[in-house]
FIGU-378965 format. One record per residue (C-alpha): residue number from 1; z, y, x. Coordinates in nm, 3 decimals. Layout:
N
+-------+---------+---------+---------+
: dotor :      c3 :      c2 :      c1 :
+-------+---------+---------+---------+
:   NUM :       Z :       Y :       X :
...
+-------+---------+---------+---------+
END
This chain:
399
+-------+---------+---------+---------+
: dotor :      c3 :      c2 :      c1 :
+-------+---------+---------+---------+
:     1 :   3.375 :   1.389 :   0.856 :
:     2 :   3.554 :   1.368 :   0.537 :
:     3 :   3.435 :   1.158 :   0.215 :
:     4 :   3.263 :   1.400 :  -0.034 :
:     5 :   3.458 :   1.394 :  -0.372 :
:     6 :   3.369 :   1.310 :  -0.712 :
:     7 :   3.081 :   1.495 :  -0.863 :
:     8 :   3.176 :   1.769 :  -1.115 :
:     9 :   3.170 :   1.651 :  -1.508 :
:    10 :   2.869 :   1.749 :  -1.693 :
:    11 :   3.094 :   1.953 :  -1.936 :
:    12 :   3.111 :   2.227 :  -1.652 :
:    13 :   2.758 :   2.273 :  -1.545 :
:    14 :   2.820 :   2.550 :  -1.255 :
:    15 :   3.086 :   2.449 :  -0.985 :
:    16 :   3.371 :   2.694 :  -0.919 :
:    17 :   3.272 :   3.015 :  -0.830 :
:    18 :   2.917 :   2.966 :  -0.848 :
:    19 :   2.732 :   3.228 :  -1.080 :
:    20 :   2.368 :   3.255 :  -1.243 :
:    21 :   2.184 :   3.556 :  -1.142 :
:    22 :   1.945 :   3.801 :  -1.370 :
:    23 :   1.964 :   3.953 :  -1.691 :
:    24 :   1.640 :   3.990 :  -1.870 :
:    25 :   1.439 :   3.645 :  -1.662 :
:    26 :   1.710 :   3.395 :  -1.641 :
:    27 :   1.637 :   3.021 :  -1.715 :
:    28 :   1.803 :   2.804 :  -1.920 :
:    29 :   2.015 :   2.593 :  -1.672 :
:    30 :   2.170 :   2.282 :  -1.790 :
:    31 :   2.328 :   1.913 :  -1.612 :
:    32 :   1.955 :   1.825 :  -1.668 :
:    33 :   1.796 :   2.082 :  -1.505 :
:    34 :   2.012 :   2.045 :  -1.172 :
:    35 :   2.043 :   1.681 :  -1.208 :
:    36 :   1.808 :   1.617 :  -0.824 :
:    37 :   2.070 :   1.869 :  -0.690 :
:    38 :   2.377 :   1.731 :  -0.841 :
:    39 :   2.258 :   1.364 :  -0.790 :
:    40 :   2.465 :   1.215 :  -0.463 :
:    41 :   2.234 :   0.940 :  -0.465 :
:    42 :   1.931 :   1.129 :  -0.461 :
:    43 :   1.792 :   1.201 :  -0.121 :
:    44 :   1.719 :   1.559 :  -0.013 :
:    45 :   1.513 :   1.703 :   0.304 :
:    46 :   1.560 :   2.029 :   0.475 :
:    47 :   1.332 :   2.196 :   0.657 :
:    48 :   1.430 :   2.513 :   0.836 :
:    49 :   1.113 :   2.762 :   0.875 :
:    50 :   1.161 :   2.992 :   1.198 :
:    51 :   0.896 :   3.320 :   1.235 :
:    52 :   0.918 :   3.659 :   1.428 :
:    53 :   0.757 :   3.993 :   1.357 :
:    54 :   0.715 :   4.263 :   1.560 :
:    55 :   0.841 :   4.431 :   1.290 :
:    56 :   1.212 :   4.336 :   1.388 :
:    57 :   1.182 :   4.559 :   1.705 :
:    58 :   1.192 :   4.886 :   1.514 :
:    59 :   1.549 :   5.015 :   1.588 :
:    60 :   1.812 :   4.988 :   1.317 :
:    61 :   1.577 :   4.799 :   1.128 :
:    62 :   1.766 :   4.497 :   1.156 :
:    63 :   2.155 :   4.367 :   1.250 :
:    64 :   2.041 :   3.977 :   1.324 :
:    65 :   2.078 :   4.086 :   1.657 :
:    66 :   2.244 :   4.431 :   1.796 :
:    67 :   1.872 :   4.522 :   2.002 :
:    68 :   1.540 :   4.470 :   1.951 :
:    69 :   1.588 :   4.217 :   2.270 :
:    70 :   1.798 :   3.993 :   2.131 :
:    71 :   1.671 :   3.966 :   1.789 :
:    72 :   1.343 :   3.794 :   1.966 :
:    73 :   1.570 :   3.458 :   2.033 :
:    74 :   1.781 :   3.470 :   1.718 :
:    75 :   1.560 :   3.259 :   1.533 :
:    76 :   1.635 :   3.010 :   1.810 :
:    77 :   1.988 :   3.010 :   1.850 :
:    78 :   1.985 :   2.987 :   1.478 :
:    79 :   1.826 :   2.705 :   1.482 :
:    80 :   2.006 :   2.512 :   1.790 :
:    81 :   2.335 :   2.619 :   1.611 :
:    82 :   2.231 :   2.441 :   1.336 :
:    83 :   2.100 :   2.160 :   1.478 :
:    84 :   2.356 :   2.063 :   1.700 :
:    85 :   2.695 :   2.278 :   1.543 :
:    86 :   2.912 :   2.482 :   1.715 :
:    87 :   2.987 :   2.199 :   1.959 :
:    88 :   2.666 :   2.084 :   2.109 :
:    89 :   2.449 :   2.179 :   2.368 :
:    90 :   2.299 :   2.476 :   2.337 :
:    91 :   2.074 :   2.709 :   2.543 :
:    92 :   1.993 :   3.048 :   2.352 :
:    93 :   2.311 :   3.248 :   2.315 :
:    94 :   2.410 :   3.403 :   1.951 :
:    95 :   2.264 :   3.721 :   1.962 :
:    96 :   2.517 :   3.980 :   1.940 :
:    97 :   2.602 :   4.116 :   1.634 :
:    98 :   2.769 :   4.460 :   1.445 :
:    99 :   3.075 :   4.231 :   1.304 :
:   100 :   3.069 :   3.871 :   1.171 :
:   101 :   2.925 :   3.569 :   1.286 :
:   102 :   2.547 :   3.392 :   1.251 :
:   103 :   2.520 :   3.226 :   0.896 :
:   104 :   2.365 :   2.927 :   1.048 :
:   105 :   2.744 :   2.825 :   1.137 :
:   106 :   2.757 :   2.812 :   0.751 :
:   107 :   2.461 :   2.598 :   0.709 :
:   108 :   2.578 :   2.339 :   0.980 :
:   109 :   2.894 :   2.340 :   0.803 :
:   110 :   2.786 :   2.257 :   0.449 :
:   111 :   2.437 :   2.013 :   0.636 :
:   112 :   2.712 :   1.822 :   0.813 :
:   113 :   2.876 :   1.725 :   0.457 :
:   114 :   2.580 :   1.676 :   0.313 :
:   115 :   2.443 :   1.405 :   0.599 :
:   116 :   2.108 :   1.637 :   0.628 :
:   117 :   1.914 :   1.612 :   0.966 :
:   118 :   1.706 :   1.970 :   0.943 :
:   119 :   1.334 :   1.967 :   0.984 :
:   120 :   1.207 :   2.306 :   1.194 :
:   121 :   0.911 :   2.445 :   1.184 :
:   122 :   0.834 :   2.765 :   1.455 :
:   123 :   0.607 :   3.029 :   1.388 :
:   124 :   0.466 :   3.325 :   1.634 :
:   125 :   0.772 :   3.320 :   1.783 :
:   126 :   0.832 :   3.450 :   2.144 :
:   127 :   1.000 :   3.179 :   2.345 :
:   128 :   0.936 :   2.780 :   2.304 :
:   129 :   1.145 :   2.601 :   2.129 :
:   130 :   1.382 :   2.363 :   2.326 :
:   131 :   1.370 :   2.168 :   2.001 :
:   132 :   1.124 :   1.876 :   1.803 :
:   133 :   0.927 :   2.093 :   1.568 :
:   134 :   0.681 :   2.002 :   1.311 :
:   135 :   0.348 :   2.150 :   1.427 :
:   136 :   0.203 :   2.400 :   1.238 :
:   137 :  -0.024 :   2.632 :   1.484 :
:   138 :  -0.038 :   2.678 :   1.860 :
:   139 :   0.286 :   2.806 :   1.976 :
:   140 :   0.147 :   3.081 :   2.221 :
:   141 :  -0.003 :   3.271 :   1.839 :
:   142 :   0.305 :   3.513 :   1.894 :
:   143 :   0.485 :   3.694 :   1.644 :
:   144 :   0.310 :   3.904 :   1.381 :
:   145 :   0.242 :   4.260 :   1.434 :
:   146 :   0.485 :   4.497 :   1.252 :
:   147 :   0.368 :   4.570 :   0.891 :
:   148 :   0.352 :   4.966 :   0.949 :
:   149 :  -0.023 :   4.843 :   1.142 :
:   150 :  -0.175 :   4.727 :   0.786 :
:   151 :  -0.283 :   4.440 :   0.955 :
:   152 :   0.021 :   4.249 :   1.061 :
:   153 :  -0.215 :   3.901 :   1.065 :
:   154 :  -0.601 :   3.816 :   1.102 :
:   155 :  -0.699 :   3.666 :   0.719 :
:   156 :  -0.775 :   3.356 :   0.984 :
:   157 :  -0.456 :   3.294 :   1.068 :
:   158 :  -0.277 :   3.341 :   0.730 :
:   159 :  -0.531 :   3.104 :   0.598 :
:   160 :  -0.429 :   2.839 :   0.839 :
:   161 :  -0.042 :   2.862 :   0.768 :
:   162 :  -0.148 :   2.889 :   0.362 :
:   163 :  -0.345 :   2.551 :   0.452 :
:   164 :  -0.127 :   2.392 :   0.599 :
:   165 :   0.189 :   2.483 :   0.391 :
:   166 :  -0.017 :   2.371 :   0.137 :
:   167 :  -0.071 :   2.018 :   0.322 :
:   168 :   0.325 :   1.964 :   0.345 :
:   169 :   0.386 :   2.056 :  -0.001 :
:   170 :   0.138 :   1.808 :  -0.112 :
:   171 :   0.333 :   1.556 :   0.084 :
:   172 :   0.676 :   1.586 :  -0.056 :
:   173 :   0.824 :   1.277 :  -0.172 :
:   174 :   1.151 :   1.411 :  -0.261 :
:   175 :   1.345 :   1.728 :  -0.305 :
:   176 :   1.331 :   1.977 :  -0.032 :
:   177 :   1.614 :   2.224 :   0.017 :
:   178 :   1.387 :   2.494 :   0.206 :
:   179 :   1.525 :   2.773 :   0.469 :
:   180 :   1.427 :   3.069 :   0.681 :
:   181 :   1.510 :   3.276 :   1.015 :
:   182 :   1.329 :   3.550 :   1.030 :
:   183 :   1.464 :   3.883 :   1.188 :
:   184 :   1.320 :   4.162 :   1.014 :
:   185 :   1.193 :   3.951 :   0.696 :
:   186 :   1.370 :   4.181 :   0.429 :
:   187 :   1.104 :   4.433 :   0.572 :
:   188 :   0.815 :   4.213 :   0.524 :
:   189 :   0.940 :   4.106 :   0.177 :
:   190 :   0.965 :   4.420 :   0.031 :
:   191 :   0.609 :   4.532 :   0.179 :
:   192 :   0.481 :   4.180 :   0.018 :
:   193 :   0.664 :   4.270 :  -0.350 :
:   194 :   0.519 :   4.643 :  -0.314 :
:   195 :   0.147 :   4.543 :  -0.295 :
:   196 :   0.158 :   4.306 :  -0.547 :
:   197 :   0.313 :   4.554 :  -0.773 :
:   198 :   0.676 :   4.512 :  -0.834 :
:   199 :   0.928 :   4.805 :  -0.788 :
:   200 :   1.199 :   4.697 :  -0.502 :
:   201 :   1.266 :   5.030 :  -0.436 :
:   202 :   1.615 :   5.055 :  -0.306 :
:   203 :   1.631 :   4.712 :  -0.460 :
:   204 :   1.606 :   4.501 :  -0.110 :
:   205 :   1.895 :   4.395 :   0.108 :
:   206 :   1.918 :   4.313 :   0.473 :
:   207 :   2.138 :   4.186 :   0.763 :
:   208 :   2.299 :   4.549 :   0.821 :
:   209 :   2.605 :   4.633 :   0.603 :
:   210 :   2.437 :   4.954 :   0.497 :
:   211 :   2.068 :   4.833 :   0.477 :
:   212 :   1.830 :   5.078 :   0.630 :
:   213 :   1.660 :   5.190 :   0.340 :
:   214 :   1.445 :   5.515 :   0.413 :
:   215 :   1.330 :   5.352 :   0.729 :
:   216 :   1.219 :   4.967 :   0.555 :
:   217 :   1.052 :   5.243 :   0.294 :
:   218 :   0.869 :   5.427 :   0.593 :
:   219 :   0.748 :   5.128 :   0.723 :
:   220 :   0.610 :   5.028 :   0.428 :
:   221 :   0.458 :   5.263 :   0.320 :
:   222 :   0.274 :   5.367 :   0.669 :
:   223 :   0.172 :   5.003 :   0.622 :
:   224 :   0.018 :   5.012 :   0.265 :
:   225 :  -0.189 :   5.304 :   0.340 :
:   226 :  -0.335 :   5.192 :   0.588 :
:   227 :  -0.447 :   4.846 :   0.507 :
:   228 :  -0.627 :   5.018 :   0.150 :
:   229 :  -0.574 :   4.698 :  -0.015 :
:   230 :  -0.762 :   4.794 :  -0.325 :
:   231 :  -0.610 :   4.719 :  -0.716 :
:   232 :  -0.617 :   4.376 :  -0.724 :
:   233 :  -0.555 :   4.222 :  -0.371 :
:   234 :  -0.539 :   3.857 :  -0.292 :
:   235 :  -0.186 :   3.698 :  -0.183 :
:   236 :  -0.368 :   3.620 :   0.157 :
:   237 :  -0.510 :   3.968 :   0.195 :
:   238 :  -0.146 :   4.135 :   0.088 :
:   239 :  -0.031 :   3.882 :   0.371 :
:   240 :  -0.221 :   3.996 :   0.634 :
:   241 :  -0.205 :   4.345 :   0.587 :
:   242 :   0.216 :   4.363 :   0.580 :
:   243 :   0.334 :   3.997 :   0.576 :
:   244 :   0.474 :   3.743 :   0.790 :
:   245 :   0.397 :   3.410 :   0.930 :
:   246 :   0.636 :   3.249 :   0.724 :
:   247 :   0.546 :   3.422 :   0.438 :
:   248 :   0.195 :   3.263 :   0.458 :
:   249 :   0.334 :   2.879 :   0.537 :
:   250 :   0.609 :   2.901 :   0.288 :
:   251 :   0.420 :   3.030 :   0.006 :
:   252 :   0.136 :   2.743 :   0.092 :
:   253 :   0.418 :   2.504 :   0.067 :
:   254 :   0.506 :   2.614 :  -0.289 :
:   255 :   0.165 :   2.591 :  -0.398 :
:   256 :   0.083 :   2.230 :  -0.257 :
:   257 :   0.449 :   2.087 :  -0.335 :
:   258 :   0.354 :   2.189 :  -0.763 :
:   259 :   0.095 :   1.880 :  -0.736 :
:   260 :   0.390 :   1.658 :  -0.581 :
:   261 :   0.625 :   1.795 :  -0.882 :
:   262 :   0.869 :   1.776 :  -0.625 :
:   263 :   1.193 :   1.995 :  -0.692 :
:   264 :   1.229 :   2.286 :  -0.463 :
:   265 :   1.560 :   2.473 :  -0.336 :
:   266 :   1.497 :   2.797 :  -0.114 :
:   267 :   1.780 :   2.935 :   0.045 :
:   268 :   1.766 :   3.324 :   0.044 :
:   269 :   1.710 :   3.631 :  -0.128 :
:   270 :   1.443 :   3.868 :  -0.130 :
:   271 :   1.224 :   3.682 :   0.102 :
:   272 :   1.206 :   3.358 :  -0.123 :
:   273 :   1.158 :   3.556 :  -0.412 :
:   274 :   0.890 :   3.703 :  -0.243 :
:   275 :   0.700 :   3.380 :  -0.147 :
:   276 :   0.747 :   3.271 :  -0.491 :
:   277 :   0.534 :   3.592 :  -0.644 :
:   278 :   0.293 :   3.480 :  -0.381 :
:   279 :   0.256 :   3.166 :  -0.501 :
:   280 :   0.275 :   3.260 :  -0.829 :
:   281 :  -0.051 :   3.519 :  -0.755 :
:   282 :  -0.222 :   3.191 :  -0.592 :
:   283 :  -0.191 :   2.967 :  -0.905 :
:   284 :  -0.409 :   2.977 :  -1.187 :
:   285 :  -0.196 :   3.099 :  -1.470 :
:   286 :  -0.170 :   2.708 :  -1.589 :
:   287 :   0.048 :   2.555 :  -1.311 :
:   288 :   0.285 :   2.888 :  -1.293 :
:   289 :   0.555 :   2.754 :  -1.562 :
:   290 :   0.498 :   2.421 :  -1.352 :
:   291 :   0.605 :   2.582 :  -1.017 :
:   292 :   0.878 :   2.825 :  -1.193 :
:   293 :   1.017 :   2.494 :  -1.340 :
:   294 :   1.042 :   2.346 :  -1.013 :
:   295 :   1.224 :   2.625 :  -0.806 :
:   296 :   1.621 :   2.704 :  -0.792 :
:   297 :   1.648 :   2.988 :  -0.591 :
:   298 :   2.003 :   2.944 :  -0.383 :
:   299 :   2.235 :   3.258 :  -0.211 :
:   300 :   2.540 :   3.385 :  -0.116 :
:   301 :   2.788 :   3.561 :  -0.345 :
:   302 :   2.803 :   3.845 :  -0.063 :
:   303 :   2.413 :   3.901 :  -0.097 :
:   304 :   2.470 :   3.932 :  -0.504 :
:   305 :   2.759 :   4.170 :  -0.521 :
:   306 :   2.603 :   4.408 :  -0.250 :
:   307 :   2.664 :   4.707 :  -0.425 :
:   308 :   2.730 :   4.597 :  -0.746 :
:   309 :   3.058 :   4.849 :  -0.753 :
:   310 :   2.876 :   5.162 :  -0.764 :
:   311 :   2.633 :   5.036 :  -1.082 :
:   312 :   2.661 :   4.789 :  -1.349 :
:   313 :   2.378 :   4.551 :  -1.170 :
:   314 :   2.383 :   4.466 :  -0.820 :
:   315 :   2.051 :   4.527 :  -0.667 :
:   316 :   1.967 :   4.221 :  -0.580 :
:   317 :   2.025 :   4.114 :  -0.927 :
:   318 :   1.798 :   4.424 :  -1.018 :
:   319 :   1.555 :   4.275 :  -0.809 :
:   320 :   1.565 :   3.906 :  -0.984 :
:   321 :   1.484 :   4.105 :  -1.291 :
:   322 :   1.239 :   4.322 :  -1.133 :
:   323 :   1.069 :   4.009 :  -0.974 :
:   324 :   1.100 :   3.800 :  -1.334 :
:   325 :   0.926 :   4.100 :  -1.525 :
:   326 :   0.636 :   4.119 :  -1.336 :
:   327 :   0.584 :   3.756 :  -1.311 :
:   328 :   0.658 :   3.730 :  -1.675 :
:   329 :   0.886 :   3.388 :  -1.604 :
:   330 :   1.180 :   3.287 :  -1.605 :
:   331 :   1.387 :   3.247 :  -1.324 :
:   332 :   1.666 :   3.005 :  -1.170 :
:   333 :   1.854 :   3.222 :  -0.914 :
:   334 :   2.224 :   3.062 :  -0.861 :
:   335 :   2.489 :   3.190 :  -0.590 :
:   336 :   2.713 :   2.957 :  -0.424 :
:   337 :   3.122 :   3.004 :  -0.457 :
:   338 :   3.236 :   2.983 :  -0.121 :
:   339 :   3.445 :   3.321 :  -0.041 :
:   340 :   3.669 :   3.403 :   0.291 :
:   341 :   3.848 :   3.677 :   0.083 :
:   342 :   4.147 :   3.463 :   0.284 :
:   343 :   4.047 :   3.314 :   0.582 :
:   344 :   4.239 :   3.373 :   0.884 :
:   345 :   3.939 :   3.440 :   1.121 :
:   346 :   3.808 :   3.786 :   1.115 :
:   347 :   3.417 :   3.735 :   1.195 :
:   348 :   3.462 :   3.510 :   0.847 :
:   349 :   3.602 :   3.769 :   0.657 :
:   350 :   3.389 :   4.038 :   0.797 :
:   351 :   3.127 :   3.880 :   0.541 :
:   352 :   3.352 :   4.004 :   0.287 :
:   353 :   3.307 :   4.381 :   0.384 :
:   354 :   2.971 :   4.376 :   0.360 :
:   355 :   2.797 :   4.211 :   0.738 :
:   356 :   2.527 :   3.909 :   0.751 :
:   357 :   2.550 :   3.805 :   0.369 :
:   358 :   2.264 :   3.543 :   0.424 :
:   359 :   2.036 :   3.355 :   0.655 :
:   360 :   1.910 :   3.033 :   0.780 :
:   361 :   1.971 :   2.864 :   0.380 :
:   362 :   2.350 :   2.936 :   0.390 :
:   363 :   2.419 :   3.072 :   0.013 :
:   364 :   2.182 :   2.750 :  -0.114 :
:   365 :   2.354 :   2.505 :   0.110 :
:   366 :   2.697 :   2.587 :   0.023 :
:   367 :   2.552 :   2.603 :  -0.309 :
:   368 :   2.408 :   2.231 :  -0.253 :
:   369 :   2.765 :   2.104 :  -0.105 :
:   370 :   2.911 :   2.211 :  -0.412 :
:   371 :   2.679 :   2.104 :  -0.675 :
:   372 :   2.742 :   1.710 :  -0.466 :
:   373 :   3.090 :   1.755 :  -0.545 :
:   374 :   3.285 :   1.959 :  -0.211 :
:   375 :   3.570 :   2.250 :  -0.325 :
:   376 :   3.535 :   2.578 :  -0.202 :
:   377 :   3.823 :   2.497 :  -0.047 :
:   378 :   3.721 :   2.220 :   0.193 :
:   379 :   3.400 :   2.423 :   0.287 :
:   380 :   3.641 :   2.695 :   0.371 :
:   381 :   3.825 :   2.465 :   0.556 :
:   382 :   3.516 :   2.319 :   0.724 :
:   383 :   3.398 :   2.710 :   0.834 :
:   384 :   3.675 :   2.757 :   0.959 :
:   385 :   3.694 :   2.482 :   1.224 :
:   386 :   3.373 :   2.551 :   1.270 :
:   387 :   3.441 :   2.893 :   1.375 :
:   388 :   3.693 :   2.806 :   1.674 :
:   389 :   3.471 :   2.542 :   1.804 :
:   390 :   3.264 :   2.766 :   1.855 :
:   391 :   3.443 :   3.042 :   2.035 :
:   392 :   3.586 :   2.771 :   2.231 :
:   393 :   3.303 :   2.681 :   2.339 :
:   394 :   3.006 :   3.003 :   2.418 :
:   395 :   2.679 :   2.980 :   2.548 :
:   396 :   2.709 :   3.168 :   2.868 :
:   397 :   2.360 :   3.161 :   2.949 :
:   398 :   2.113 :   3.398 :   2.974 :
:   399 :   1.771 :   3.344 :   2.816 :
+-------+---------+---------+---------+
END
C-alpha cells in the first residue's frame, strides 16, 4: 500500500472537493475543529453497525439489493467486503443491484489507507455472521418488524441496545469514525424524524436512483397512526413504534460517548442525522451543545447533489437545515471529494447518474482519507483497482 502524503496546510481547511453542508445550522469549522480528524498521529477506531428490518422487504422500497431476498444478506456481504476487500475470502455474495457497485468497496478502499481494522457489531439480522462481532444482544432477536406495524420493537429491547450503546460510548478512549448497513434504514429514519417533529417530507434519500417517495410516506404514515404516540413521545417510545435496531444502539452510543468527550464521525446521511435528534431528545438540554460539538457528520458528494438541479437546495441539504432548526444547533455536515465523473469502469461511474450514493461509512471515510492527506486522485486510483479485483474474483456461492 502506498505512503499517505503530507497533510494539507492549515491555510486550506477543506481538502479538494470536499464541501460543508447546510445553510441556516452550519458550524463554524476551522483546522481546530477537525484537528482529531486531520491529525495522522492520532489514532481512530471504526466500528461498523449492521441491523435488518423487516421493513426492507416491502418491494421497491429499497435498491441495496434487487429483491426482498437478497437484501436480508447485504448487510453481510457488506461487511465481509469490507473486512477482507475485494480479494479475500468471502462467503455471502454482493447482492445484486439496479447499476453500480456496493459502497463498502469504497470504504475498504479508503480503511486500507487509513490502516483501520473495522469493529462490527450485528443486530436482528437474519443469518449469523461468519465474522468476530462485538456482542450486543442474542443473535437469534431477528430483524425488527417493518415500521408500518407501530411497533417495530418491544420498549424491552430498545432499552437494551440504548443501554448498551450507551456502555460503549462511555468507553471510548479515542475518536470513533462510526458506520451503518442497514437495508431499508432511509425508511426508518424518516419515520424516526417524523415523530419527533421535523418535516422530511420529500426531503429523505435512499439506495434507488429515484427514491421511492409515496411508498417510504405510506409506510410511515400507516406506522404513526397506529402506534398513537401522543405529543411528546420519548426517543425510546418513537423507537419502538417505527425505528430500528441500530437506531436504538447508535443513538445510546452518542449519548454515553458525550461523558468520554470523545470526537465522533458518522458516516451517512439521513440515518445519522436521525440518531443524532435522538440523542439530542435523550440529553438534558445541558450536554446538547456538548454532543453537537463532538459530531462531524461525513457523506458522499452523490448523496448531497441528489437533486440539487431541479431547486436551489439539494434535499438532503434541506434536510440538514430541517434537522438543525428543530434541534436549534448547529451542525457539522461535510461531504467528501472523491468523484468518478472519469473513471473507466462503469459500475463506478454509475454513482455519478444517480445509483448507491452511500452506505457502510463511504462518503465519511473518503472524507477521513482526505482530511489525513490522500488526493482524490489516488483514492480514485485505489477504487479503481479495487473494482477489477473484485470482478476477477466473485463469490459464486449461494447463501
Amino acid at each position: 500500500m502506498d505512503s499517505l502524503p503530507s497533510i494539507p496546510s492549515e491555510a486550506s481547511v477543506l481538502p479538494e472537493g470536499c464541501q460543508q453542508l447546510g445553510r441556516l445550522g452550519a458550524s463554524a469549522l476551522d483546522a481546530e475543529s477537525l484537528r482529531p480528524w486531520t491529525c495522522r498521529d492520532q489514532p481512530v477506531d471504526l466500528l461498523l453497525v449492521l441491523a435488518a428490518t423487516r421493513t426492507a422487504e416491502h418491494e421497491g422500497i429499497s435498491a441495496a439489493g434487487s429483491t426482498a431476498a437478497s437484501r436480508r444478506y447485504t448487510a453481510l456481504a457488506d461487511a465481509e467486503l469490507l473486512i477482507h476487500g475485494p480479494a479475500g475470502q468471502r462467503r455471502w455474495p454482493l447482492p445484486p443491484l439496479p447499476a453500480g457497485v456496493s459502497p463498502a468497496l469504497l470504504s475498504h478502499v479508503a480503511a486500507r489507507r487509513l490502516k483501520l481494522t473495522p469493529q462490527v457489531a450485528a443486530l436482528g439480522l437474519d443469518q449469523k455472521p461468519d465474522f468476530q462481532c462485538l456482542a450486543i444482544e442474542p443473535l437469534d432477536q431477528g430483524p425488527s418488524a417493518c415500521l408500518s406495524s407501530g411497533a417495530a420493537m418491544p420498549l424491552s429491547r430498545v432499552q437494551h441496545l440504548w443501554r448498551e450503546g450507551e456502555l460503549l460510548g462511555r468507553r471510548l478512549q479515542r475518536p470513533l469514525v462510526l458506520s451503518e448497513c442497514v437495508p431499508g434504514g432511509t425508511t426508518t429514519a424518516q419515520a424516526v424524524l417524523t415523530a419527533l417533529g421535523v418535516e422530511v417530507a420529500h426531503l429523505i434519500s435512499g439506495s434507488a436512483r429515484q427514491p421511492p417517495q409515496q411508498l417510504k410516506q405510506a409506510l410511515v404514515t400507516r406506522g404513526l397512526q397506529r402506534a398513537s404516540l401522543g405529543a411528546a413521545p420519548t426517543a425510546e417510545q418513537i423507537l419502538a413504534a417505527v425505528g430500528d435496531p441500530f437506531q436504538a444502539f447508535t443513538a445510546g452510543v452518542l449519548v454515553g460517548a458525550v461523558s468520554a468527550e470523545q470526537p465522533l464521525l458518522l458516516g451517512g446521511g439521513c440515518q445519522m442525522l436521525a440518531v443524532l435528534a435522538l440523542a439530542m431528545q435523550a440529553l438534558p438540554a445541558s450536554q446538547r451543545e456538548r454532543l453537537v460539538a463532538q459530531v462531524l457528520i461525513g457523506t458522499t458528494g452523490w448523496l448531497a447533489d441528489e437533486g440539487a438541479a431541479a431547486t436551489s437546495q439539494s434535499p438532503f441539504e434541506g434536510l440538514v437545515d430541517a434537522t438543525a432548526g428543530h434541534l436549534a444547533a448547529a451542525l457539522s455536515v461535510l461531504t467528501c471529494g472523491v468523484r468518478f465523473h472519469n473513471s473507466a469502469h462503469q459500475p463506478l461511474r454509475d454513482y455519478e447518474r444517480g445509483y448507491v450514493k452511500e452506505g457502510v461509512g463511504a462518503g465519511a471515510l473518503l472524507l477521513l482519507a482526505q482530511l489525513r492527506g490522500c488526493s482524490c486522485a489516488e483514492l480514485v486510483l485505489d477504487c479503481e483497482r479495487a473494482l477489477e479485483q473484485l470482478l476477477s474474483c466473485p463469490v459464486t456461492s449461494t447463501p
